[in-house]
C-alpha positions as CSV (number, residue, x, y, z in Angstrom):
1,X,-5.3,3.3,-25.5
2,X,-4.5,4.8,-21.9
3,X,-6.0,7.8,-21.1
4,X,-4.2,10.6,-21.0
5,X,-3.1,12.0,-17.2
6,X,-1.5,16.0,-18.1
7,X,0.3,16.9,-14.6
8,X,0.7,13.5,-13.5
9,X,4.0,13.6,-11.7
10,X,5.4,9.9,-9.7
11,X,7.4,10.2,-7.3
12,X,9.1,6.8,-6.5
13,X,11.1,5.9,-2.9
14,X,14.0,3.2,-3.7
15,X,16.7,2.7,-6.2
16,X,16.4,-1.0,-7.1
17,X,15.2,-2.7,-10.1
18,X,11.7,-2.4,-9.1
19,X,11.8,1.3,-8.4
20,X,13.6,1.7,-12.3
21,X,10.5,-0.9,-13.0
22,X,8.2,1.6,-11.8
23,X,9.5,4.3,-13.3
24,X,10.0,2.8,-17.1
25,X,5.9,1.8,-16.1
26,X,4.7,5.4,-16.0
27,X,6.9,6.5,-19.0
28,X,5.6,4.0,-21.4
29,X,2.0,4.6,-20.1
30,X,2.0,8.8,-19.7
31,X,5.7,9.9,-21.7
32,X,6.0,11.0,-17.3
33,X,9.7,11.4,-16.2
34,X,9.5,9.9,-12.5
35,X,11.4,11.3,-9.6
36,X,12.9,8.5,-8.3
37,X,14.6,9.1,-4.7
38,X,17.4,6.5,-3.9
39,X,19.9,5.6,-0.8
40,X,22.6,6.0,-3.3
41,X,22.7,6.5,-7.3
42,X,22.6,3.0,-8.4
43,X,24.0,1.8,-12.1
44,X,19.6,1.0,-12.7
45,X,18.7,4.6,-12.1
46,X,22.1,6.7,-12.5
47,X,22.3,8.2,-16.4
48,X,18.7,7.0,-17.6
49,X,16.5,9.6,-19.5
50,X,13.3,8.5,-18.1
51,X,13.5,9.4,-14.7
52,X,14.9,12.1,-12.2
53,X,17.1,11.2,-9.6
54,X,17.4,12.3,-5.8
55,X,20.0,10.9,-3.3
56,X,19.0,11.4,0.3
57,X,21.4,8.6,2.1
58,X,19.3,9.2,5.4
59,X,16.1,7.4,3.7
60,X,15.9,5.6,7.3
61,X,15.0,8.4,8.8
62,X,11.3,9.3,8.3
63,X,11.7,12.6,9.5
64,X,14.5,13.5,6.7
65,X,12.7,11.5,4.1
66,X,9.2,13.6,4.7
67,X,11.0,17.0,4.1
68,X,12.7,15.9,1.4
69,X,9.3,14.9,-0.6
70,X,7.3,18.2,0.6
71,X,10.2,19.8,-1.1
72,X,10.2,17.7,-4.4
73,X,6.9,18.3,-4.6
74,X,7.1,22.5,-4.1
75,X,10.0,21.6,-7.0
76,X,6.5,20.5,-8.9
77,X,3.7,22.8,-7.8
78,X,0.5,22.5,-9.5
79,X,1.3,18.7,-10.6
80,X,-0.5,15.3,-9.3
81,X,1.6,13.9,-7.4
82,X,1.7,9.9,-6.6
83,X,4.0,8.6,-4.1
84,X,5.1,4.9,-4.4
85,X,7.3,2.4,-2.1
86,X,9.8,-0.1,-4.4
87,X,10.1,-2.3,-1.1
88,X,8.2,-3.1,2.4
89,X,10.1,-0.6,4.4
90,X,9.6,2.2,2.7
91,X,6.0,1.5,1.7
92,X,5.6,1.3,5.5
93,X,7.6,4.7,6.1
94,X,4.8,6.4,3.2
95,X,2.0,4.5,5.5
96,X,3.1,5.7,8.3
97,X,3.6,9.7,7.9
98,X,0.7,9.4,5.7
99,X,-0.8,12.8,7.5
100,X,2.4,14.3,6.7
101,X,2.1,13.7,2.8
102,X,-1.3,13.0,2.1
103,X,-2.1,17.2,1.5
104,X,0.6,17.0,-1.4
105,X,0.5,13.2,-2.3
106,X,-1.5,10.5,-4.1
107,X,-1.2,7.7,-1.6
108,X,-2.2,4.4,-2.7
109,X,-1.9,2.0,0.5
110,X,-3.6,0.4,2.9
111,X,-3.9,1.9,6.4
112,X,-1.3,1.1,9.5
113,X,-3.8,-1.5,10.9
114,X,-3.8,-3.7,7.4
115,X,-0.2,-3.1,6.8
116,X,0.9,-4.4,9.9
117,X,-2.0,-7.6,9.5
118,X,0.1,-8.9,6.8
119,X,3.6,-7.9,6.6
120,X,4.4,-9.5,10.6
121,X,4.7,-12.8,8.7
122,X,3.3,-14.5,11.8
123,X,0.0,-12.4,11.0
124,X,-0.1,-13.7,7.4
125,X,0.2,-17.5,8.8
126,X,-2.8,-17.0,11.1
127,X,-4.9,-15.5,8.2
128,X,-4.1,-19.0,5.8
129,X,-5.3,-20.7,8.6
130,X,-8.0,-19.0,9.4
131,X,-9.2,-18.9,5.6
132,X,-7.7,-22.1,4.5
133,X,-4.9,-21.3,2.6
134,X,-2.3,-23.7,2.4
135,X,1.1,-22.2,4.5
136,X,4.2,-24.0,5.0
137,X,4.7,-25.5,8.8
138,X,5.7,-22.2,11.1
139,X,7.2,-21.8,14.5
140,X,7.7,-17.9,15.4
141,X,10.9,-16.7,18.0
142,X,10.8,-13.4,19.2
143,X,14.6,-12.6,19.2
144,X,14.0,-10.8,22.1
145,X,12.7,-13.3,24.8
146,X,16.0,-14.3,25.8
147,X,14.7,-18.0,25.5
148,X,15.9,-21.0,23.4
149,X,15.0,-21.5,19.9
150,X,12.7,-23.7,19.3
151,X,11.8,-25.1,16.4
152,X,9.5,-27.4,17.4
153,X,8.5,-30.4,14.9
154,X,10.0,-28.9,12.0
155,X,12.5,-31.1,10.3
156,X,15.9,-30.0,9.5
157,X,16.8,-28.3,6.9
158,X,14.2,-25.2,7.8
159,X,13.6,-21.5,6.1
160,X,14.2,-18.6,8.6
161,X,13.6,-15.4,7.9
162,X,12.4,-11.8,9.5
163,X,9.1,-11.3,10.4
164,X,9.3,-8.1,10.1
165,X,11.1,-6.6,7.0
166,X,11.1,-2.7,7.8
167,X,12.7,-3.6,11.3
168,X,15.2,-6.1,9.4
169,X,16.2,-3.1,6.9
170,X,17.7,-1.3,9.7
171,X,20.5,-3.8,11.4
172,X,23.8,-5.2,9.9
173,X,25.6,-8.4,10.9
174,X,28.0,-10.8,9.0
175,X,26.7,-13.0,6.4
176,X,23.1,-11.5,6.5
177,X,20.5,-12.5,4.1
178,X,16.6,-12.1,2.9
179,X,16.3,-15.6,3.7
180,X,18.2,-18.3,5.3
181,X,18.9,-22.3,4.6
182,X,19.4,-23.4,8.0
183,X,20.8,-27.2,8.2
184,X,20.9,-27.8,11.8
185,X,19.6,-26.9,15.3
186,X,23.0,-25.9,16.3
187,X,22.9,-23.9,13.2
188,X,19.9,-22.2,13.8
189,X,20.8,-21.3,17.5
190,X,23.8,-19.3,16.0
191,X,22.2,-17.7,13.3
192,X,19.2,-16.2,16.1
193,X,22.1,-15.1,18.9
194,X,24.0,-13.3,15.6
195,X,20.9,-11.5,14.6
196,X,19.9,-10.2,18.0
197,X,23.4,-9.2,18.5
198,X,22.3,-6.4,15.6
199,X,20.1,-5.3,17.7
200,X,16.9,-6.6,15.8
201,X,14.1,-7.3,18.4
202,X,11.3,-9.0,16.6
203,X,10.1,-12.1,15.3
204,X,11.9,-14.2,12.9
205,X,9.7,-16.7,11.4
206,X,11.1,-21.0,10.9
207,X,9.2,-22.4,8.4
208,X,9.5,-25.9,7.1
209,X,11.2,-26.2,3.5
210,X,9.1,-26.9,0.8
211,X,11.6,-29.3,-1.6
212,X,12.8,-28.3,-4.6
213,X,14.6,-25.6,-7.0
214,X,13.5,-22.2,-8.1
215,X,11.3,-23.2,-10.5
216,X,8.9,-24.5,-8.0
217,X,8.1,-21.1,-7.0
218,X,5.2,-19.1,-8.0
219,X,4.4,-15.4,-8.2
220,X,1.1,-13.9,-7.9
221,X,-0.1,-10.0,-8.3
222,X,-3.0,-9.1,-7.1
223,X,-5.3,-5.5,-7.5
224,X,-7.8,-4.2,-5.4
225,X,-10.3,-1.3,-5.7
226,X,-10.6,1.4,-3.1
227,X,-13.3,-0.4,-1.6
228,X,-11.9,-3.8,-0.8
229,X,-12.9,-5.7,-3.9
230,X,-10.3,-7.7,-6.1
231,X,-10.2,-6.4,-9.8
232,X,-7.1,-8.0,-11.4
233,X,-4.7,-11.0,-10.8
234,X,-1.6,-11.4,-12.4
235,X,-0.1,-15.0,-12.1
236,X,3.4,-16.3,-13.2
237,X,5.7,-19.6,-12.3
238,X,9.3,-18.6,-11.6
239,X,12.0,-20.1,-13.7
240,X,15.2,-19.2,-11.7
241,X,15.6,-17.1,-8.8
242,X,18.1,-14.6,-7.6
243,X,21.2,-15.9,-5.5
244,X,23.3,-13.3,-4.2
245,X,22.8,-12.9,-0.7
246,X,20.8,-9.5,-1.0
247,X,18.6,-10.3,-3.3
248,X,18.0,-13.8,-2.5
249,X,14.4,-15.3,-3.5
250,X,13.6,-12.8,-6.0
251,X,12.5,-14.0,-9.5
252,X,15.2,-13.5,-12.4
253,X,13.1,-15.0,-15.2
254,X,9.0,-15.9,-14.9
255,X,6.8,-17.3,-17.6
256,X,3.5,-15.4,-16.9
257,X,0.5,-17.8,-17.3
258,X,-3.3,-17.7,-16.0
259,X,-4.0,-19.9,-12.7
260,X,-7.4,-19.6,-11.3
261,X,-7.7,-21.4,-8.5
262,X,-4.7,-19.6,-6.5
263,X,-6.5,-16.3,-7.6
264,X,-9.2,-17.5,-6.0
265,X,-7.4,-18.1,-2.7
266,X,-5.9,-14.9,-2.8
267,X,-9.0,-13.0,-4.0
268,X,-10.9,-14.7,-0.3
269,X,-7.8,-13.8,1.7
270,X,-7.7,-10.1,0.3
271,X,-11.7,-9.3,0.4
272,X,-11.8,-10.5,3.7
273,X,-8.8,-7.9,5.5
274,X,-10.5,-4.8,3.0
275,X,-7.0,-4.4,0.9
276,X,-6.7,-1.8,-0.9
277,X,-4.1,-1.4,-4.0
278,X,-1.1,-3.6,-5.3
279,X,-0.1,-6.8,-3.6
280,X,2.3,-9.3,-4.2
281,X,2.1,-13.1,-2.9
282,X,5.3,-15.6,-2.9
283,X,4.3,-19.0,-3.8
284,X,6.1,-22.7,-3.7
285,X,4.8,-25.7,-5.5
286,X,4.9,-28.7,-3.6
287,X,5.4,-31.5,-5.2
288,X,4.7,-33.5,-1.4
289,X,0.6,-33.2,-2.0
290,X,0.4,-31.2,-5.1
291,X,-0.9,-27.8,-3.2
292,X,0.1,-24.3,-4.1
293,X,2.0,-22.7,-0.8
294,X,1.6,-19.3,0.4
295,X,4.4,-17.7,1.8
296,X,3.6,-14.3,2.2
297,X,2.3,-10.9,1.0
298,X,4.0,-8.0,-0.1
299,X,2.4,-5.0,0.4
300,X,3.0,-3.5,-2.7
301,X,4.6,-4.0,-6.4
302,X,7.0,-6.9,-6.1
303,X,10.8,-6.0,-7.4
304,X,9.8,-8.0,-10.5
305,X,6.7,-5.8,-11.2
306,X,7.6,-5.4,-14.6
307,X,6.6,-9.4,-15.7
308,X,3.0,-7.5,-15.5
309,X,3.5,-4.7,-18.3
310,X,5.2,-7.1,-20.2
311,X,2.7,-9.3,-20.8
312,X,0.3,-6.4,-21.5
313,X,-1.4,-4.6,-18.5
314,X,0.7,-1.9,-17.1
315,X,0.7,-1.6,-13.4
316,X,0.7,2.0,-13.1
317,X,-2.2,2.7,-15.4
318,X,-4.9,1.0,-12.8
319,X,-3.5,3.3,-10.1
320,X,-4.0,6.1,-12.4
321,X,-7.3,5.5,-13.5
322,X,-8.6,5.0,-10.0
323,X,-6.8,7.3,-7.9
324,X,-5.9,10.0,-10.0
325,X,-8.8,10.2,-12.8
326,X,-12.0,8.4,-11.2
327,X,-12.5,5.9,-13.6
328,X,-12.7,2.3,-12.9
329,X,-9.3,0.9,-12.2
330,X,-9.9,-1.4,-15.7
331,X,-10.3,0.0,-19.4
332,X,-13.3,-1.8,-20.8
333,X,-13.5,-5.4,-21.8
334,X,-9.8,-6.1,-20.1
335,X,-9.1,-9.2,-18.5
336,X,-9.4,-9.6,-14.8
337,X,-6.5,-12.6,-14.9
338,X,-3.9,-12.0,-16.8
339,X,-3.7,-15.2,-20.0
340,X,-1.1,-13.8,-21.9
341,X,1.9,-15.7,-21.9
342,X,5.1,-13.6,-21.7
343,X,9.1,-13.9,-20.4
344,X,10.5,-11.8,-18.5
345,X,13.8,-11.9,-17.4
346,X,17.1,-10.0,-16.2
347,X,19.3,-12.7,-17.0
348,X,20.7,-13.7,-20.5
349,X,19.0,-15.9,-22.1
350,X,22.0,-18.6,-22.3
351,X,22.1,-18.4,-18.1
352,X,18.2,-18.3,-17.6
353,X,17.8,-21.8,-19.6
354,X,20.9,-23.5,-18.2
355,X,18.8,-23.9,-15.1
356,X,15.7,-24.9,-16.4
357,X,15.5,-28.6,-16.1
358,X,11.8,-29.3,-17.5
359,X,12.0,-29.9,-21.1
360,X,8.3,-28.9,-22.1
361,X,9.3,-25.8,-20.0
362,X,12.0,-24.8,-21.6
363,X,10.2,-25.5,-25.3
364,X,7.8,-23.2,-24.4
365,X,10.3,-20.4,-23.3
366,X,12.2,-20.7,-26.6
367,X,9.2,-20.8,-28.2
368,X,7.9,-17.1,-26.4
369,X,11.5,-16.1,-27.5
370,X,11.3,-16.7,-31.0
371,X,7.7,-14.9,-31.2
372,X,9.7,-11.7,-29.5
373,X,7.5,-12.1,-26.4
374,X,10.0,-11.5,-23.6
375,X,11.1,-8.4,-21.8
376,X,14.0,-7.6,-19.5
377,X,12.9,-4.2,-17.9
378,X,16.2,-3.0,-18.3
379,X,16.9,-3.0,-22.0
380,X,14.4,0.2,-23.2
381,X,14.3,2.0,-26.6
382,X,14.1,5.4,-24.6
383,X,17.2,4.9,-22.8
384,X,19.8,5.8,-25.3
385,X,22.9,7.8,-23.0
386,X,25.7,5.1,-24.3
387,X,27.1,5.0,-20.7
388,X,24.3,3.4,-19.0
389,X,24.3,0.6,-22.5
390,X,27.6,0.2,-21.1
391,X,26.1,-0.5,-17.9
392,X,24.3,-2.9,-18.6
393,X,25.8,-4.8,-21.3
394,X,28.4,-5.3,-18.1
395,X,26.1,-6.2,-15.9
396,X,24.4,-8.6,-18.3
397,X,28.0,-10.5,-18.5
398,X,28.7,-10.1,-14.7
399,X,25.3,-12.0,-14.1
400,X,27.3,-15.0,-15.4
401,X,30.1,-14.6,-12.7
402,X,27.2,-14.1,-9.3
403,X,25.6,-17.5,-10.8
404,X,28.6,-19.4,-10.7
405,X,29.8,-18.0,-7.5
406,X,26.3,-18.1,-5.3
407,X,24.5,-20.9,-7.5
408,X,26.6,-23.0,-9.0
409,X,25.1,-25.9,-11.4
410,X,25.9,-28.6,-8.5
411,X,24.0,-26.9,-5.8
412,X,21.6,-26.7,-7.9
413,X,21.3,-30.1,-9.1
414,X,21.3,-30.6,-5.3
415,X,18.3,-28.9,-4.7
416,X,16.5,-30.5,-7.6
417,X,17.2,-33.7,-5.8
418,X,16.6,-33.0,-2.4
């Protein structure tokens, strides 16, 4: 049973599936409508009944989006306000006008310092070293330099991406992506001169590529009390990733599942910087030496939050608890790693399983399916307006038409052999 929060009011920055994620979190948890303020009114927030929606298109500006939320919450005077970040960018803007919001807002982040520890990627890498975390080979460029790009002993085909996502956010060039397959040194020299022609001027990280498909990836959520300790781990393996080029490398479909000994990495790795709140770590398998890779850390609720209430321990109530009524951030006798096993997915289930290749893997998933235990964060009981079912019973069918385009079966198979 939650606890009940009267005059809890969320306010939520970002219009993606992890912002309507969010949002569906607090209204199955406190019946709470959630302002959700959004670029543009996207077909997840635009016509749902569980959630406000604002449109401020100048959400890059920190100055713009500050006066907007001192007047949302004058709109709500006398409510609790909480104010939450769907992505790195504008978790960072919250972070950073925190003295600007913190007299009207719940703020549950980590200060400047911490932020900025772990979301330069080239930070993160130094910190699995120094702790003894396994991280995939790294050579950072700084765009900038106006040197060569080196990428040192890597072996081609490498991973590039930004190490800096809020700074990344902010340019435009053709053919940009979250993360890039680069085949070639040539390759990669062109890719670094297009990106600093955007005007981006920090790191971007080359990693080497840890072999095999989406379903060697791993996702783990992690929550810590407001004084550094670790209080709950959710772990899950990924069965299929996302493919179009803005969403690239963000789960579709996970199988939740517990997995101690990566908590336990994490848990030494968080302790030791003082976190504070929701983080969320990419993972690879690799299948080379049979370790669990870190990628990086997300400082906040991953777009996929959701695979976390689904299985049974909604996100938003161990904020509440904590920040907003006192109490220890866990209801007596729960589980501090999540066991339950669960699928969730935004995909239908026809496209999710055509690219699962593991048979005992895809038993298991029919099996959750037949019990009723999977979720797609979109489909909700509460959200009846018969033009947003129209929504998504297209975009459902469209998913079909982005797979074949950006993933087709032989890339692939491809990737499952390389």
């Amino acid at each position: 049973m939650v606890e009940p929060a009267p005059g809890l009011q969320p306010v939520i920055l970002g219009g993606d599936i992890g912002a309507y994620s969010l949002a569906r979190t607090f209204h199955e948890a406190y019946g709470v409508r959630p302002v959700v303020v959004s670029t543009v009114a996207t077909g997840l927030v635009r016509h749902s009944r569980i959630l406000s929606n604002v449109v401020e298109p100048r959400m890059d500006e920190p100055d713009v989006v500050v006066a907007l939320l001192r007047e949302i919450a004058g709109r709500h005077a006398g409510s609790t306000l909480m104010l939450l970040g769907s992505a790195d960018w504008l978790v960072r803007t919250i972070v950073e006008n925190r003295e600007r919001l913190e007299d009207l807002y719940v703020i549950p982040y980590v200060d400047v310092e911490r932020l900025d520890l772990v979301t330069h990627k080239d930070g993160f890498g130094r910190l699995c070293l120094e702790l003894g975390l396994a991280h995939p080979a790294t050579v950072v460029h700084e765009v900038s330099a106006g040197v060569p790009v080196d990428a040192g002993s890597l072996r081609f085909p490498v991973i590039a991406k930004t190490g800096n996502t809020a700074a990344y956010h902010l340019v435009e060039f053709a053919g940009k992506k979250k993360v890039f397959t680069v085949a070639s040194p040539g390759e990669l020299t062109d890719l670094m001169a297009r990106i600093e022609s955007s005007g981006y001027t920090d790191s971007f990280v080359i990693q080497d590529r840890i072999p095999g498909d989406d379903s060697g990836m791993r996702i783990l959520t992690c929550y810590c009390d407001r004084s550094g300790t670790m209080r709950f781990a959710a772990f899950g393996e990924v069965l299929l990733e996302e493919h179009t080029p803005g969403a690239l490398g963000n789960p579709a479909g996970i199988v939740t599942r517990a997995e101690h000994e990566v908590v336990d990495q994490a848990r030494r790795l968080l302790e030791h910087i003082g976190w504070v709140g929701w983080a969320n770590f990419d993972l690879k398998y690799d299948p080379r030496d049979g370790r669990t890779v870190f990628f990086e850390l997300n400082p906040r609720l991953g777009r996929s939050n959701f695979y976390i209430t689904a299985a049974g321990r909604n996100t938003a109530e161990l904020l509440v608890r904590e920040w907003v009524q006192g109490l220890d951030p866990l209801p007596d006798g729960a589980e501090e790693i999540l066991s339950t096993e669960h699928v969730y997915t935004v995909l239908p289930r026809p496209l999710l399983l055509r690219y699962v290749a593991d048979r005992s893997t895809v038993a298991r998933v029919r099996a959750l399916w037949r019990r009723r235990a999977v979720t797609n964060p979109l489909w909700y009981r509460a959200e009846t307006d018969p033009r947003r079912l129209l929504y998504l019973v297209v975009a459902q069918l469209n998913q079909f038409r982005k797979y074949a385009r950006y993933y087709p079966r032989a890339l692939w198979q491809s990737e499952r052999e390389a």
